[in-house]
C-alpha positions in Angstrom: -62.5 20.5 4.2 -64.4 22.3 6.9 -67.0 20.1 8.8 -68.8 22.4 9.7 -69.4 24.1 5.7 -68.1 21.8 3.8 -65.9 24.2 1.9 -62.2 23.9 1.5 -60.5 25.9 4.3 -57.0 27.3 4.3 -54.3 25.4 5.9 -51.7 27.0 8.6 -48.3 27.3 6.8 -45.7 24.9 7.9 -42.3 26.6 9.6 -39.5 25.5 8.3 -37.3 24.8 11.0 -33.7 23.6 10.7 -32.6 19.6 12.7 -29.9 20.6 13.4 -28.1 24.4 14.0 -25.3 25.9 11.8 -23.0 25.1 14.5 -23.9 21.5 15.4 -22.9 21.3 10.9 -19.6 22.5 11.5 -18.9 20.6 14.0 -19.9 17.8 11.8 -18.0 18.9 9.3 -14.9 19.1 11.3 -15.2 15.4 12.9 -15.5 14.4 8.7 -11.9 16.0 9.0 -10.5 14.4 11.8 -11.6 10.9 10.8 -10.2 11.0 7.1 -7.1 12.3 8.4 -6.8 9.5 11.6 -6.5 7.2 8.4 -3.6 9.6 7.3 -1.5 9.0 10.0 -0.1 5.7 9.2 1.7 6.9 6.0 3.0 10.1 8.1 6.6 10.4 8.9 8.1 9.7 12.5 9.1 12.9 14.1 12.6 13.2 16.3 11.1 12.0 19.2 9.4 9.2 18.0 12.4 7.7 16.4 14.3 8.2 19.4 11.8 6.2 20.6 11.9 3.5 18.1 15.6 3.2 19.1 15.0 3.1 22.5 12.3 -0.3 21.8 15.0 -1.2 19.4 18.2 -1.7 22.0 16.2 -4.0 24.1 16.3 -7.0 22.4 19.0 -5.7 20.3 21.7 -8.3 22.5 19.9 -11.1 22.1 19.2 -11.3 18.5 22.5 -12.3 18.1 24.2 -13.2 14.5 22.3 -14.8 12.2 19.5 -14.3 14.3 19.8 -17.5 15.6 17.5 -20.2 17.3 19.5 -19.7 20.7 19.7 -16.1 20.4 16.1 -15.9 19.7 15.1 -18.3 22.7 17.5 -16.0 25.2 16.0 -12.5 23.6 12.0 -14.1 24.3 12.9 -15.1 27.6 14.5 -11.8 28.6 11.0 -10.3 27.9 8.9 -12.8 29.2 11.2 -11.5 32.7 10.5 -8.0 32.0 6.7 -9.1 31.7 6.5 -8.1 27.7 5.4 -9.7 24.7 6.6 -9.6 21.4 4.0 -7.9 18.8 4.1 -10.6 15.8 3.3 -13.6 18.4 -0.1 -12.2 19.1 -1.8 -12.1 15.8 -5.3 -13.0 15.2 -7.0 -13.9 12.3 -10.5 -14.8 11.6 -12.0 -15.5 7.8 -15.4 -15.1 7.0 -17.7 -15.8 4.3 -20.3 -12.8 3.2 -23.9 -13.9 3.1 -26.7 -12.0 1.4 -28.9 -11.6 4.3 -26.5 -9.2 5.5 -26.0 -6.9 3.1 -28.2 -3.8 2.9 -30.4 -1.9 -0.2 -26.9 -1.3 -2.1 -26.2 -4.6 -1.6 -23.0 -4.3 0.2 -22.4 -5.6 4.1 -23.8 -3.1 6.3 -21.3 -1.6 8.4 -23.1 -2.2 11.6 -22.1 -6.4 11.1 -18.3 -5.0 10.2 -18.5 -2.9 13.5 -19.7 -6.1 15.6 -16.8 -9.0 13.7 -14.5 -6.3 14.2 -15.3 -5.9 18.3 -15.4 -9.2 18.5 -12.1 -10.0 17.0 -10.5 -7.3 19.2 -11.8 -9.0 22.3 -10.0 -12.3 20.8 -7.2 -10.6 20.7 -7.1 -9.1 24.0 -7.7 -12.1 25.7 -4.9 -14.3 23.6 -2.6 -11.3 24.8 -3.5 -11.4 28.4 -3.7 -15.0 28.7 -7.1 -14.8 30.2 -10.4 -15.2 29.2 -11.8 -12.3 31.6 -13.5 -9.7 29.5 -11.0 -6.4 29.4 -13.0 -3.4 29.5 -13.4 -2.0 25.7 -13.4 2.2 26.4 -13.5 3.7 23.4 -13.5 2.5 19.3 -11.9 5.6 16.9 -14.2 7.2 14.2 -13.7 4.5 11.1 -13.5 5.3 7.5 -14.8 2.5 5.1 -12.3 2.5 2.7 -13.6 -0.4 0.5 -17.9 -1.8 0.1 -17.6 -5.0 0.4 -20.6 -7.3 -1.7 -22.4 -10.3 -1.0 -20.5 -14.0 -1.6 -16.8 -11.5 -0.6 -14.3 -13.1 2.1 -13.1 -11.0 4.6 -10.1 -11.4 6.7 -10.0 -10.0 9.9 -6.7 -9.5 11.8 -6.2 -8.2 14.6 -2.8 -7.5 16.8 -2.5 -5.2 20.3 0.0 -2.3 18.7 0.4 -0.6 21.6 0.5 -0.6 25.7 0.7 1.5 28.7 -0.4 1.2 32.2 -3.7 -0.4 32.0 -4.3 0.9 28.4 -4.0 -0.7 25.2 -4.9 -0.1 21.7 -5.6 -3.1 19.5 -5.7 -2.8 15.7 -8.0 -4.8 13.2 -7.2 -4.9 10.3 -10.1 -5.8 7.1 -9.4 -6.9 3.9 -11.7 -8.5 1.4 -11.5 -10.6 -1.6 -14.3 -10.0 -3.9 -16.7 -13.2 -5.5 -15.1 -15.5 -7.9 -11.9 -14.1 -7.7 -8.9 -16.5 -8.8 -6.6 -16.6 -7.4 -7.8 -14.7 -4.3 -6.8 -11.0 -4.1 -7.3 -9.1 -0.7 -7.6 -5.9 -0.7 -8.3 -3.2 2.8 -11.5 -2.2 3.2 -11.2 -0.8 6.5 -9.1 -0.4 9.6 -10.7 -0.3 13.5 -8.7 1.4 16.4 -9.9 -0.2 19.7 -8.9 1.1 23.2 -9.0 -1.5 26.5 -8.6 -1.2 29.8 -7.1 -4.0 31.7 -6.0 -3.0 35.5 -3.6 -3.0 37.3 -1.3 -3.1 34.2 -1.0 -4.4 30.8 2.3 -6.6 29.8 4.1 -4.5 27.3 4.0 -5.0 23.7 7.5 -5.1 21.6 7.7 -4.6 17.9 10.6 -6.2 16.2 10.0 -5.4 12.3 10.3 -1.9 10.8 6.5 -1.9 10.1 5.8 -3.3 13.8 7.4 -0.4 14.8 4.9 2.3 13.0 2.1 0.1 13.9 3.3 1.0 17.4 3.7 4.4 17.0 0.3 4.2 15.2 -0.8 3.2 18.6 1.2 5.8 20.9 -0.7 8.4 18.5 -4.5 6.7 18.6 -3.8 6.8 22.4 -2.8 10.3 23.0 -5.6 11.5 21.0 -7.7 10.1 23.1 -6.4 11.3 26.3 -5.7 14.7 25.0 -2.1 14.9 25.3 -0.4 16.5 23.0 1.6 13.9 20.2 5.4 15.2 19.3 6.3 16.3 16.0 2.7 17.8 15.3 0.7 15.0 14.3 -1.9 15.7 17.2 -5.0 15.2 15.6 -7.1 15.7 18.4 -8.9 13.4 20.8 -11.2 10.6 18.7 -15.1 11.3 18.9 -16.5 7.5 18.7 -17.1 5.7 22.1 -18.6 3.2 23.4 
């Protein structure tokens, strides 16, 4: 209404104009790519060079297992790479259980994935510092894009594990894993609801990681990948996904 009048007066038309430009949405679009297929990777094949690789890890504690695999064998084949300044990837698991409460869920009540983000960080940091024997902070440089695979609802458990896949130089990659078992669920069923890629920093050098299982061995070639991509460099046998978006 005009003041002045008193009479209705005409409003200026509003211009419509666009948050964000045509290309800024395909770009969006293509990081929605790279991130569902990052979670694609793990069920991909191993090319040549990878499995040349895998025999090459293989060989080096391939003396000491021994026959039978045992007890002696195993002591000599752990303290040939506790000399070479390695650790074996199944003695550095960490796991941490929680239990869901409703003040963190969010209007669909499910956990917001903000509170997943932070357990997750926080077991990776666990983990890095049970691998490095030390309790001075590593320096976290980047966290992949993450896929929720799984909601998880008020009164769930979730299981958090979390395991350093990978090493090179200063860099490793630490994966952590999160299942969930839903409310009043007997007997308890865990399921994945998501998987976090975290990427440290820990100079001068990191000891090296050694898988000895078959599925050790993809989680480390998992972790060859994950690192690559972030570097840029260019991952045999055409699984290059390109370099991951999400830092921190």
């Amino acid at each position: 209404i005009d003041q002045t009048t008193g009479r209705t007066m005409k409003v200026p038309g509003l211009e419509h104009i666009p948050v964000i430009s045509e290309e800024a949405a395909k770009r969006s679009t293509r990081r929605a790519g790279l991130r569902k297929q990052s979670h694609e990777t793990e069920s991909s094949d191993p090319s040549d060079d990878e499995m040349r690789l895998l025999h090459k890890l293989w060989k080096k504690f391939r003396d000491g297992r021994g026959a039978g695999g045992g007890s002696i064998a195993n002591m000599a084949m752990i303290g040939r790479a506790a000399e070479a300044g390695e650790q074996f990837m199944r003695e550095n698991r960490l796991e941490s259980t929680l239990l869901i409460w409703p003040n963190e869920m969010n209007v669909h009540n499910t956990l917001f994935g903000g509170v997943l983000v932070r357990n997750a960080i926080e077991v990776a940091y666990m983990t890095v510092a049970q691998y490095l024997r030390s309790t001075a902070w590593a320096a976290l440089m980047a966290v992949d894009d993450v896929f929720f695979v799984r909601p998880i609802p008020s009164g769930a458990m979730i299981k958090q594990v979390g395991q350093v896949i990978y090493t090179e130089g200063p860099d490793m990659v630490v994966r952590v894993e999160v299942l969930v078992c839903p409310p009043r669920q007997h007997p308890a069923v865990w399921q994945r609801a998501t998987v976090f890629y975290l990427h440290f920093r820990w100079p001068p050098i990191v000891p090296g990681v050694l898988p000895q299982a078959y599925e050790e061995f993809l989680l480390y070639l998992e972790g060859q990948r994950r690192h690559n991509q972030r570097l840029g460099i260019s991952v045999a046998g055409g699984n290059n996904i390109g370099p991951t978006t999400a830092k921190l």
